[in-house]
C-alpha positions in Angstrom: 96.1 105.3 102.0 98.0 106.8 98.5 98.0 104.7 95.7 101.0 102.7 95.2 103.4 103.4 92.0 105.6 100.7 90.2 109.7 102.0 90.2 110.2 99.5 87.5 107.5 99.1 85.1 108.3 101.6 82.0 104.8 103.1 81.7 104.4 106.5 82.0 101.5 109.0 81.5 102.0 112.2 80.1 98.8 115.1 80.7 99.9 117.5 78.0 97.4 119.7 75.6 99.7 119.9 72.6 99.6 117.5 70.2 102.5 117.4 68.5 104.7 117.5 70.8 102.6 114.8 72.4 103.3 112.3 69.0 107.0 113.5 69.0 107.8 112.4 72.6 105.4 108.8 71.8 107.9 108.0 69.3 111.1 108.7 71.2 109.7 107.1 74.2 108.4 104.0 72.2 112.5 104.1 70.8 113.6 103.8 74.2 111.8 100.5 74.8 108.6 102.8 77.5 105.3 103.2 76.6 104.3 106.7 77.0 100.5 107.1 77.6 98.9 111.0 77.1 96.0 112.7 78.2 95.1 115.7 76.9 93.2 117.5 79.7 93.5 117.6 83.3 90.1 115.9 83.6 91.0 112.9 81.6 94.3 112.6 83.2 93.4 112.6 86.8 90.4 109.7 85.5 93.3 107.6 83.5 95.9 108.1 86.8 93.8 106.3 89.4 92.5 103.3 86.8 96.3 102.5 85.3 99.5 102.1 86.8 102.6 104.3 86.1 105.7 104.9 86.3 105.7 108.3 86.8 103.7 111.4 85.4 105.0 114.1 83.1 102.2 117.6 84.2 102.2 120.3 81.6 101.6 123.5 84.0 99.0 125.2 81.6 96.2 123.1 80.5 92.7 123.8 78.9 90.6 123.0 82.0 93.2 123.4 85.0 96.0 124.7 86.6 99.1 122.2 87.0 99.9 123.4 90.0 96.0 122.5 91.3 95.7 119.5 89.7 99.7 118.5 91.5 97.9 119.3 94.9 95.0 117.1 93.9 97.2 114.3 93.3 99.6 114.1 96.4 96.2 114.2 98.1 95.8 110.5 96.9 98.9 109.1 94.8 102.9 109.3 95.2 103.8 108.8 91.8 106.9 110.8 90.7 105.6 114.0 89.0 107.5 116.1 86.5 106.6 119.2 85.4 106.6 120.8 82.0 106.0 124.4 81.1 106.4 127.0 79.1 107.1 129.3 82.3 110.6 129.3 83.1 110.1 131.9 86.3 112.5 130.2 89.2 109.4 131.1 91.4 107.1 128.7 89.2 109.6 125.8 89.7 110.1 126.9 93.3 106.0 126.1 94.0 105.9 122.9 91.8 108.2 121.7 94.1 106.7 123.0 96.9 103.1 121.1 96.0 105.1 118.1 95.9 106.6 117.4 92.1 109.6 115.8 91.9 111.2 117.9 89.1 110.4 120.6 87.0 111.8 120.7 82.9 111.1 123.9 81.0 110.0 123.9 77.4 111.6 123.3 75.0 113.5 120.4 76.2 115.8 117.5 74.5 113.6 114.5 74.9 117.0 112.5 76.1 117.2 115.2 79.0 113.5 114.2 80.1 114.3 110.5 79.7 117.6 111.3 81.7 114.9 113.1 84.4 112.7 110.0 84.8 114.9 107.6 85.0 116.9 109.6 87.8 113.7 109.9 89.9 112.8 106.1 89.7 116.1 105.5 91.0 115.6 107.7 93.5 111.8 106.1 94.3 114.0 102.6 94.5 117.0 103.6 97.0 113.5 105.4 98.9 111.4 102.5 99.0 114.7 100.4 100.2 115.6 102.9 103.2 111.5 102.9 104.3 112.0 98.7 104.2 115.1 98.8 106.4 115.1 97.9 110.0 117.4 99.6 112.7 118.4 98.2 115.7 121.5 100.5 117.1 124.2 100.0 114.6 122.7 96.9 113.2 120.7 97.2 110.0 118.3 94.7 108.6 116.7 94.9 105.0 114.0 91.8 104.4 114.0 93.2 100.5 117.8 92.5 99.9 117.7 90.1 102.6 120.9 91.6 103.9 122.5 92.4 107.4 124.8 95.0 107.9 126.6 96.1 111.1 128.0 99.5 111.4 127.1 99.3 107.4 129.5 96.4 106.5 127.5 93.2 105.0 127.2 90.2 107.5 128.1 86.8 105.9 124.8 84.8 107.0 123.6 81.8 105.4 119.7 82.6 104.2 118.9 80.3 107.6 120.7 82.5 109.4 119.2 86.0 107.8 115.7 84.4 108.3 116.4 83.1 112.1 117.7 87.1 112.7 115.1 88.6 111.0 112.3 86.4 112.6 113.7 87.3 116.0 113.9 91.4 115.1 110.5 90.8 113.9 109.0 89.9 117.6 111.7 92.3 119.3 111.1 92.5 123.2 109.3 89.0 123.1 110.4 85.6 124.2 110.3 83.0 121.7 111.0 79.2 122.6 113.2 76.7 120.2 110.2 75.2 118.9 108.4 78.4 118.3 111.3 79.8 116.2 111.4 76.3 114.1 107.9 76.5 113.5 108.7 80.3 111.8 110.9 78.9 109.8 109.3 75.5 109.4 110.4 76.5 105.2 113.8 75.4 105.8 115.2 71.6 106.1 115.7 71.5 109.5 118.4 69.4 111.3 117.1 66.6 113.5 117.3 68.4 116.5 115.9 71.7 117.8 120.0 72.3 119.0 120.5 73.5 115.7 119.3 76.6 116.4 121.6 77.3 119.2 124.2 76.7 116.4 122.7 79.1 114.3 122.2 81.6 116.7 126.1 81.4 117.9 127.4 82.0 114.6 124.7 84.8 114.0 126.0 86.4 117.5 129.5 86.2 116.2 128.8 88.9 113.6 126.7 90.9 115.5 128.2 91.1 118.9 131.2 93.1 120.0 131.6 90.1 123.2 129.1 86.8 121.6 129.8 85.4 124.8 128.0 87.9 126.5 125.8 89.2 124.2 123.4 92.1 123.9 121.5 91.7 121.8 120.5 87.9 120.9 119.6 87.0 124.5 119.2 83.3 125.7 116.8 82.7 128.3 117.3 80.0 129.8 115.1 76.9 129.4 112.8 79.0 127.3 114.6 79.9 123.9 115.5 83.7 122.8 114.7 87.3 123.1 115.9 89.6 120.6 116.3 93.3 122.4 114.9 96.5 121.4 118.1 98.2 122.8 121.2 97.4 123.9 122.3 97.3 127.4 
């Protein structure tokens, strides 16, 4: 299993032998409300990545005890952290294999320090909207994302109450299997329930009114009768 990265936390570490231009991108960083952390040898770096947690990684390509391009390939082989690369080389074939090993951009020295800021900050957003898609659950043209705690049908939003988003996505979750009235209250035993365990058919008729193109004869929210509810895999 890779080591997990933060998209928001504004920490980044930077494995770069020269030292001024180390101090020089410190201060900018530090002016732009991040902390920017630096190692100064491929050695230290790859220690000081798997003890802290970054944002992302800035690589210089030429380093006093490795190659940026090794040390790259020794880092997808354990973390996903964005990686950019800075070098000296501006060859297309350079930035062509960075890529290749797996960094996520490549910045050629010298560079503005707003354009690298302008670089990270593009490739968190990118690690966000990535993370999102991996979280989203797809059933057909309905769409269900726990992390927004949104529905969407043929990519419009549904207009659920959060008892409603919870009831659908506690039935996606156990797709293919039969769950009875009282087993779906129990799963969402969080809410305040109405008196009655009718309530859910309630819920579960408004829900089908979003989601179905016929809610009286649905597809996809299926009652079975005298047992409860079957949400299925596919649609007939």
């Amino acid at each position: 299993m890779k080591m997990p990265f933060s998209t928001t936390m504004k920490s980044i570490l930077l494995i770069e032998d020269d030292l001024r231009q180390t101090e020089m991108l410190k201060t900018f960083f530090a002016q732009s409300g991040m902390t920017l952390h630096a190692c100064h040898t491929a050695s230290d770096g790859l220690v000081e990545l798997k003890r802290g947690e970054y944002a992302a990684l800035l690589l210089d390509l030429m380093l006093p005890d490795g190659d940026g391009f090794d040390i790259c390939r020794e880092i997808r082989g354990f973390s996903n952290i964005p990686i950019i690369m800075l070098t000296a080389r501006g060859e297309e074939t350079d930035r062509i294999v960075g890529l290749e090993l797996g960094a996520d951009d490549y910045l050629p020295k010298p560079f503005n320090p707003r354009e690298l800021l302008a670089r990270i900050k593009a490739v968190l957003r990118r690690g966000r909207r990535d993370d999102l898609h991996e979280n989203v659950q797809r059933f057909g043209r309905l769409e269900i994302t726990p992390d927004e705690r949104i529905a969407r049908l043929d990519g419009e939003s549904l207009n659920l109450t959060g008892y409603q988003f919870d009831l659908l996505h506690t039935l996606s979750q156990h797709a293919g299997r039969v769950m009875s009235r009282d087993t779906l209250m129990d799963a969402l035993k969080g809410h305040e329930l109405e008196a009655f365990d009718r309530s859910i058919d309630v819920h579960i008729s408004r829900i089908r009114a979003q989601i179905e193109d016929d809610p009286k004869q649905p597809k996809r929210i299926l009652t079975i009768r005298g047992t409860g509810y079957v949400f299925a895999r596919a649609q007939e």
